[in-house]
N, C-alpha and C positions, 0 to 999 in steps of 0.2 A: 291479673293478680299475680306477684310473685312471692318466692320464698318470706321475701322480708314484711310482708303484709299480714301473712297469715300464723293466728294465732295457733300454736300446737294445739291450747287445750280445745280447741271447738272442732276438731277433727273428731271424727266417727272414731268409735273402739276398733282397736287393731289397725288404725293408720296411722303412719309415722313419718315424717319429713324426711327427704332424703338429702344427706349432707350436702354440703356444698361443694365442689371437686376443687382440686387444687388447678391451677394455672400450668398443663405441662408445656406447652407454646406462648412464645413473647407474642406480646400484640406486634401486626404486622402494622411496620412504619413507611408511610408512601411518602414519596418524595415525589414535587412536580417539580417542573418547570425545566430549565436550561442547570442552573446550581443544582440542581436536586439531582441531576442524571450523570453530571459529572462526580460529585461525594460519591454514588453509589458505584461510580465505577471508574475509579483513582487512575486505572492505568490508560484511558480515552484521554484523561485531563493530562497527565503525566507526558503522553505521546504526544497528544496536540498542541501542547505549551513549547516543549521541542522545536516539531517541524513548525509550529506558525513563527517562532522565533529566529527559525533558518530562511523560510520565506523570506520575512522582513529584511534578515540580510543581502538575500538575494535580489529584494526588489530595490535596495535602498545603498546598494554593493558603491553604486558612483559617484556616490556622497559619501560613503566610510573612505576607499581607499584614498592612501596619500599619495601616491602616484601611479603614471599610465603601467598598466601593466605588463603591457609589451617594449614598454621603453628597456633601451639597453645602458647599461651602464659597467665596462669592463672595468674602471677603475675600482669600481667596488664591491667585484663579483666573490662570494662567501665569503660575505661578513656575516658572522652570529646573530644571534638576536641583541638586540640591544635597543634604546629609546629613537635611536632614528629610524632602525626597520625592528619593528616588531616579532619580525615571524624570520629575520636577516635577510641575506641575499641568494641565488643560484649562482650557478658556473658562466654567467653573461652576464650577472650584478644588478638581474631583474628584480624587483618588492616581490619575495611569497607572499604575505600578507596580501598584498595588492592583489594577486595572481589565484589567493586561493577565496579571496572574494569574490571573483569574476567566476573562478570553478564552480561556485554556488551555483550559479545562473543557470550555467551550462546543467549540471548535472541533475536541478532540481526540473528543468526544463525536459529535461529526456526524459525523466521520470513518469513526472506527469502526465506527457504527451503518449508515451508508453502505454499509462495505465488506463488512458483514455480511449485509444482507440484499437490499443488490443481487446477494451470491455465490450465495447460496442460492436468492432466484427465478430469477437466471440459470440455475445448474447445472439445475434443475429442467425448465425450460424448453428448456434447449442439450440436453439426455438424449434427455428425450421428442421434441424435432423433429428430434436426429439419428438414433435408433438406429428410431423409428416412422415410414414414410416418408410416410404416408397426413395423418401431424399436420404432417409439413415446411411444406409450402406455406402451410396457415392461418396457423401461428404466426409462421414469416421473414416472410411477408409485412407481419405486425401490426409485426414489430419492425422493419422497413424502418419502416414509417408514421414510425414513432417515430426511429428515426435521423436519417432525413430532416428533423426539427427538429432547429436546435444546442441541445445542452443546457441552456445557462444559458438561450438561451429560454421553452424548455420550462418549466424551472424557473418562471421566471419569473409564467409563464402559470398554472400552477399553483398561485403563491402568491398571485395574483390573486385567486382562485378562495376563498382562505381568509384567514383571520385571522393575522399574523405570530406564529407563537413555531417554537424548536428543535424539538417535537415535527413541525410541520409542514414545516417547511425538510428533516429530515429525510426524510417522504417526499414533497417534489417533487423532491429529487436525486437519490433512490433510483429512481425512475420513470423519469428519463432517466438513469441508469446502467445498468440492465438488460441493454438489447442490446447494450449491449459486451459482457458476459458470457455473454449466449446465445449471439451468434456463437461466441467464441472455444471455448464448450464446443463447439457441433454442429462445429464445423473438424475438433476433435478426436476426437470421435465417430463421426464419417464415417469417419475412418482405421481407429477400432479395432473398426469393425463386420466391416470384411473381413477381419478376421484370423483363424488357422486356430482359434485356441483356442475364439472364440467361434461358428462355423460348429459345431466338435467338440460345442460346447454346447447347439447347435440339433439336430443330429441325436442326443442324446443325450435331447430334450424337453424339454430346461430352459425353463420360462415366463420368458416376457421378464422380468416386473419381478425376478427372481432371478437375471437377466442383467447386469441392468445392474447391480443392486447387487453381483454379484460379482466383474463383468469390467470393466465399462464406469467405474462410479463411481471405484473408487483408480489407473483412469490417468487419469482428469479433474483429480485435486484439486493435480497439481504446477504444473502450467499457470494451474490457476485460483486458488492461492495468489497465483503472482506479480502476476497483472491484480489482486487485491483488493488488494495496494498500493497502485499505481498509481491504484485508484480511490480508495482512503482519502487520497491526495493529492489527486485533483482535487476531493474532495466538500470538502474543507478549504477549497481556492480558490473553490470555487462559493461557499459558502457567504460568503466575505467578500466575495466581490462581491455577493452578493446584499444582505449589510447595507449594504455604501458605497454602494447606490442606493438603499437606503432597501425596499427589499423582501423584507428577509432578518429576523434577529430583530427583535424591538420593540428602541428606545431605550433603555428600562428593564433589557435585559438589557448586558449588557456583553462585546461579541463585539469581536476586531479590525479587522472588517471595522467596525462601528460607530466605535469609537476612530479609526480614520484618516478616516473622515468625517466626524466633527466636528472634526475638525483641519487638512484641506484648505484652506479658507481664509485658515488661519493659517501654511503653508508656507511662505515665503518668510523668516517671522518667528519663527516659533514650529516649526523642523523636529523639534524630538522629541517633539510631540505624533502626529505618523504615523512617524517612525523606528522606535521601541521596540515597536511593534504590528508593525512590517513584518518590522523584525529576525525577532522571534518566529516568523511565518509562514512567511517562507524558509526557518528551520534547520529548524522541522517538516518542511517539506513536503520538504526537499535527505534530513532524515533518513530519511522512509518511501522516498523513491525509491534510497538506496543499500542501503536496506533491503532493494526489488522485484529491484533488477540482482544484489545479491551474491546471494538467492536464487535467481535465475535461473542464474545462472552454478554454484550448485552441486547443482540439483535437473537441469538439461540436460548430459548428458553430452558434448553437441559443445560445451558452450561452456564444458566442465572446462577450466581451466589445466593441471592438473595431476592425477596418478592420489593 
């Protein structure tokens, strides 16, 4: 029986209905599906619309450009922009246009590769030194070692060490990416070793490594989704710093970081020789990072907007 059924007068003497409250909370509005999840968090759609948009350039790069990108053409090196070249010429009369399409490839490809397999020796590493206390000290210690250098140094040093191509740039970034992700997994590991479920699992006999793949590993991967953004950005900017100093891909290849270095000198004169590589590089890297926050914002529930 509710309010609206019952008649005041057949109430006993001295009972009285209690008003009806007002609404101080909106009803809460669920949203399913794939649409539902992007409205509710504009900046996932915003960042993914982006980079899927840069992908497609990058997978689809040899059908946009109108010519080889390594072709030379000195008769008509820095020409402006204009309807035949797009994005103009360099100081050898190479297509930018052409050139910083092929940069996609390159640099979307370091990224990735980056953020994939510094996730995975991370997680691997962040497991074993959190949830094994006896492995802690060896391994944090190693990856202190390695923190303690800045990365691009690191990098640096390591490409020293080798012959320039993307196979190799790939892993000298990866090698100083790691401890970012080991820590941030053992942070996390540390928490969810005290927890009851996994205590119930230890007195139940469960072997570790059936531990952590059961309990430990799917609360790792929200956390560590977000930092593999984050990293696929920086391996992005590592990498084109390392070609504008001349230690990142060869010449021959055509990365943005190469593109604004051969163009450097001609800045003051010739600014869209580093413009249209730079442009490039910013919307990338602005689109994986709104990419890592709106994930963040809707894989953490203190930092929900909204139910």
């Amino acid at each position: 029986m509710t309010d609206t059924t019952v008649n005041p007068q057949s109430l006993p003497a001295g009972l009285v209905l209690a008003p009806q409250l007002p609404e101080i909370l909106r009803p809460v509005a669920i949203r399913r599906g794939f649409i539902g999840f992007l409205r509710s968090h504009p900046t996932v759609a915003i960042g993914g619309m982006l980079l899927l948009l840069l992908v497609l350039i990058a997978v689809f790069a040899p059908y946009l450009w109108t010519v080889d990108p390594t072709a030379l053409a000195p008769a008509k090196r820095t020409r402006a922009p204009s309807a035949a070249f797009w994005f103009g010429t360099d100081v050898l009369g190479r297509d930018i246009y052409s050139r910083v399409l092929f940069g996609a490839q390159v640099s979307l490809t370091v990224g990735l590769s980056v953020a994939i397999f510094a996730s995975a020796a991370g997680l691997a590493i962040g497991m074993v030194s959190g949830f094994i206390r006896w492995a802690d000290g060896i391994l944090m210690r190693f990856m202190d070692g390695l923190m303690s250098i800045p990365p691009i140094l690191l990098a640096i040093a390591l490409m020293a060490l080798t012959r320039g191509s993307v196979g190799n740039v790939i892993l000298a970034i990866t090698i100083a990416e790691i401890p970012r992700v080991s820590r941030l997994v053992r942070s996390v590991v540390l928490s969810l070793r005290e927890q009851p479920y996994v205590d119930a699992a230890v007195a139940c006999g469960t072997r570790t490594p059936m531990i952590i793949l059961r309990h430990i590993l799917p609360n790792t991967l929200a956390p560590m989704l977000v930092q593999a953004t984050y990293i696929c950005a920086s391996a992005m900017i590592t990498e084109a710093i390392l070609s504008f100093i001349g230690a990142g891909t060869p010449p021959t290849i055509p990365s943005w970081g190469n593109i604004m270095a051969e163009g450097r000198a001609l800045w003051q004169v010739k600014p869209y020789i580093v413009f249209f590589p730079a442009a490039f590089l910013s919307v990338t890297v602005l689109a994986v990072n709104l990419l890592g926050d709106g994930l963040r914002d809707a894989l953490d529930p203190r930092m929900a907007k909204r139910l």
